[in-house]
N, C-alpha and C positions, 0 to 999 in steps of 0.2 A: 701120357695120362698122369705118370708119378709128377713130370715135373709142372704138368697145371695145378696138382692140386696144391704143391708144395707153395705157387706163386699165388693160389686162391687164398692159402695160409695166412702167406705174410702181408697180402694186401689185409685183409681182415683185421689181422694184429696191427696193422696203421690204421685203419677205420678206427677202431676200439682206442687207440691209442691217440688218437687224434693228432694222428702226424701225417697231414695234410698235403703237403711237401713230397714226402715219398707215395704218396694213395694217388697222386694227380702224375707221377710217375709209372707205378705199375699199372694202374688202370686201362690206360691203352694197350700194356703189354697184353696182361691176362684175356682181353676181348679177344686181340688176335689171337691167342695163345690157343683159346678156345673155339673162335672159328677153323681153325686147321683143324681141330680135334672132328668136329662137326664135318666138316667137308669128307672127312677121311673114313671115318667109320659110321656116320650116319644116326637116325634116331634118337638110342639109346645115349647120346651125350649131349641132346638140347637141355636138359637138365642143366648140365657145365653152363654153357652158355645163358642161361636163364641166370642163373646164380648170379654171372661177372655181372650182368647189366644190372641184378636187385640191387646189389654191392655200388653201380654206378649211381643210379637213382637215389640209394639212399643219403649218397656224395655230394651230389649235383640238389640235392632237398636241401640239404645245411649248409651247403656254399648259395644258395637262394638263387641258383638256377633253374626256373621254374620253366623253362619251353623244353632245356635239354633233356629235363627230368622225365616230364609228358613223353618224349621220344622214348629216353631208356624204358621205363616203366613199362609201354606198350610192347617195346621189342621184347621185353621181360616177360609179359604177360602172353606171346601170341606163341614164344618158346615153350614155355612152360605146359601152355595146352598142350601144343604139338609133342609132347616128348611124356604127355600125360602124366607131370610131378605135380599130384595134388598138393605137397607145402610151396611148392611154388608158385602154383596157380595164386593159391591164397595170400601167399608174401604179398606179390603182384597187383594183385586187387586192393591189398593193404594199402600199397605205396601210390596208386592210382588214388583212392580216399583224400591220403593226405594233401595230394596235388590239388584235387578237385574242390576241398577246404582250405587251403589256400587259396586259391584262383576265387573264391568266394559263393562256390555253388554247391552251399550246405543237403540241399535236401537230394544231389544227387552224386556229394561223399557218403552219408548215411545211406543213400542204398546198396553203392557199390559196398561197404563194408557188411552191412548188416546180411546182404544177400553172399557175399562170401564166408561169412560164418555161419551159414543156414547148409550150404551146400552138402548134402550126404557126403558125400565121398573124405569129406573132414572132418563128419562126425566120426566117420568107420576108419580113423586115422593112428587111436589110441589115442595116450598122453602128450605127444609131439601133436597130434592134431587138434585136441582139448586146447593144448598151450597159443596154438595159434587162434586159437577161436576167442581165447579171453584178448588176444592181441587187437584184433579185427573187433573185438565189443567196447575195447577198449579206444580205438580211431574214432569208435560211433560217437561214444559219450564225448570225448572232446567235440566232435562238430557240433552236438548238444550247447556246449558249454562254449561255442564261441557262437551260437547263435542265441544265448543270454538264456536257457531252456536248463536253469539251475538243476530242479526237480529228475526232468529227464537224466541229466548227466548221474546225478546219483545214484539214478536207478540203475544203469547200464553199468555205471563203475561198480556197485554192489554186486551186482551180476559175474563182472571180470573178477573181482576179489571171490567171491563163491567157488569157478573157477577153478582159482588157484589155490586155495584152500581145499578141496577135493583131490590136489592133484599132488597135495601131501609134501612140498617142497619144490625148488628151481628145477625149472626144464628150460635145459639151451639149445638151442633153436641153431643150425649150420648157418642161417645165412644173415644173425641176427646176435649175436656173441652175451647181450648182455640176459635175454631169453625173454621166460615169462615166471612169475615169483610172487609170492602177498607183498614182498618188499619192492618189486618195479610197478606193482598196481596203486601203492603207497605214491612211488615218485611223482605215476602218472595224476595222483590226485591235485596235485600242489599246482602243476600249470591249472589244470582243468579248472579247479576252485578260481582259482587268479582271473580265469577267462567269464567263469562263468559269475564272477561280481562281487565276489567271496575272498578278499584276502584273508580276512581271520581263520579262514578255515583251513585256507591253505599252508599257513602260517600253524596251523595246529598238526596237520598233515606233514610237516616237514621235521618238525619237534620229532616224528615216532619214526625218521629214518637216521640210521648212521651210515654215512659216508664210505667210511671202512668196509663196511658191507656190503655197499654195490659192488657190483661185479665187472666193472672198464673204468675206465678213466675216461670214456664219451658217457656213460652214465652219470658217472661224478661232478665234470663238468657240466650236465644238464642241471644236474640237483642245484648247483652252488645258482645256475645262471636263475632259475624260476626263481630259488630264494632273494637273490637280488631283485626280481622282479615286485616279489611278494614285498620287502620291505619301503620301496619305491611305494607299495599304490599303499603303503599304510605309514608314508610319510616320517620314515627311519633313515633318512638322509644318510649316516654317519652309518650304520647297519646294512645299508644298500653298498655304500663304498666298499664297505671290510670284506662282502660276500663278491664281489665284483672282482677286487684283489685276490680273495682264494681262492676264484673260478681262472682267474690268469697265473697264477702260482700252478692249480693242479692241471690247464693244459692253455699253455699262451697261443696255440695256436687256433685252438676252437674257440676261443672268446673273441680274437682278430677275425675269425673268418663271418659267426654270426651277426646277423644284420639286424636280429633285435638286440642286441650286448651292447654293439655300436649306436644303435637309436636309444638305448637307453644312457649311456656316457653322454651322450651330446643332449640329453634331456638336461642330465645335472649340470654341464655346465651352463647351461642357460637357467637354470631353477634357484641356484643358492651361491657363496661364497666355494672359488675355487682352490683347494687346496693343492700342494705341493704332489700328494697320494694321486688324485684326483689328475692334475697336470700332467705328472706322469704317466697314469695308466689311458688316459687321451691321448697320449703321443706316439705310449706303444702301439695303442691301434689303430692307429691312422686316420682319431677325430680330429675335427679343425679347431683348434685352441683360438678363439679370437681375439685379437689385442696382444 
């Protein structure tokens, strides 16, 4: 048991870390690690195993493996029941949402979210349960906001800040490092606005966070990548680069691994003059320079 949890540890601390390289190592370890656990003493440790697989999903989401994600996610979700860890049911439904918003079947991420933050058993959770609930209202409102439902997203995001403002400061969450905060409902504003047709707002959203104050270097690296994104759709050429650079200065490998960071580089080389910055930061990631 000591040395899953020690090995649930460190993979975590590379999630957070965004060292991708050793998470695509341990990750198979820790499954097995934790199906022996499961085999051996039964029930009471599908929870472990629930855990490794949300930790894989959440993996296999930002490497934009979208079928393997769907597998982990469910095996995530069917443990979780089974072993009856209401934050993990909830994670699970969470990472299910996201899948199901990408995959492009808006109106049934928003229920699978919205119906796991309704669930009793998560109201009756305390503050760890409150915090996941602002998480799960918080998955709503981006589907809102990528199905162009401005209004809605505001609403739901007000809702997750309320939230988190009741809940009087950061709660971190075991299987989610950077938690839930008025400061990650801030982050989450800046993609959401972006999606939902709003770059000035996002753009205003990003202004009231500091960097320093997020809580990992995977949240860091989100912040810098929306901002680049935010400066992109408001035509800051020169402002999109420099945020692009401090998203691969503060973690080179989650900028290489995301598949919009990469769609967005090979936007600017084909949009404007290429610079030397620019050159280079397409090479470290593996865009195609033409000519």
């Amino acid at each position: 048991m000591e040395t899953f949890r020690a090995d649930y540890g460190r993979a975590l601390a590379d999630f957070d870390a965004c060292r991708h390289a050793g998470l695509a190592v341990r990750l198979p370890r820790l499954i097995r690690t934790a199906h022996a656990f499961t085999v051996g003493d039964g029930q009471e440790h599908y929870g472990l195993l629930a855990r490794s697989y949300l930790l894989a999903t959440r993996t296999l989401i930002k490497l934009d493996e979208q079928q393997l994600g769907w597998m982990a996610a469910d095996r995530a979700h069917q443990l979780a029941e089974a072993g009856g860890d209401v934050l993990a049911i909830a994670e699970s439904a969470r990472q299910l949402a996201v899948l199901a918003r990408k995959a492009g079947w808006h109106r049934e991420a928003l229920s699978i979210a919205l119906s796991a933050a309704d669930r009793p058993e998560l109201r009756g959770a305390g503050r760890i349960g409150a915090a996941e609930r602002g998480l799960l209202i918080q998955s709503a409102a981006y589907t809102l906001a990528r199905r162009g439902d401005r209004d809605g997203m505001r609403e739901l995001t007000d809702e997750a800040a309320a939230i988190a403002g009741e809940l009087g400061g950061a709660v971190l969450l075991r299987d989610h490092g950077g938690g839930f905060s008025p400061l990650t409902v801030q982050l989450h504003r800046i993609s959401a606005e972006n999606h939902a047709g709003d770059p000035s707002a996002a753009l205003d959203a990003a202004r009231l966070i500091s960097l320093k104050a997020l809580p990992s270097v995977e949240r860091r690296s989100r912040a810098l990548g929306d901002v680049a994104i935010t400066y992109d759709r408001l035509g800051r050429r020169g402002d999109c680069i420099r945020a692009l650079l401090a998203a691969e200065r503060c973690a080179p490998e989650d900028l290489r691994a995301r598949s919009a960071m990469k769609a967005l580089i090979s936007s600017l080389l084909l949009s404007g003059p290429i610079s030397m910055e620019l050159y280079g930061l397409a090479a470290r990631s593996g865009v195609h320079v033409s000519g």
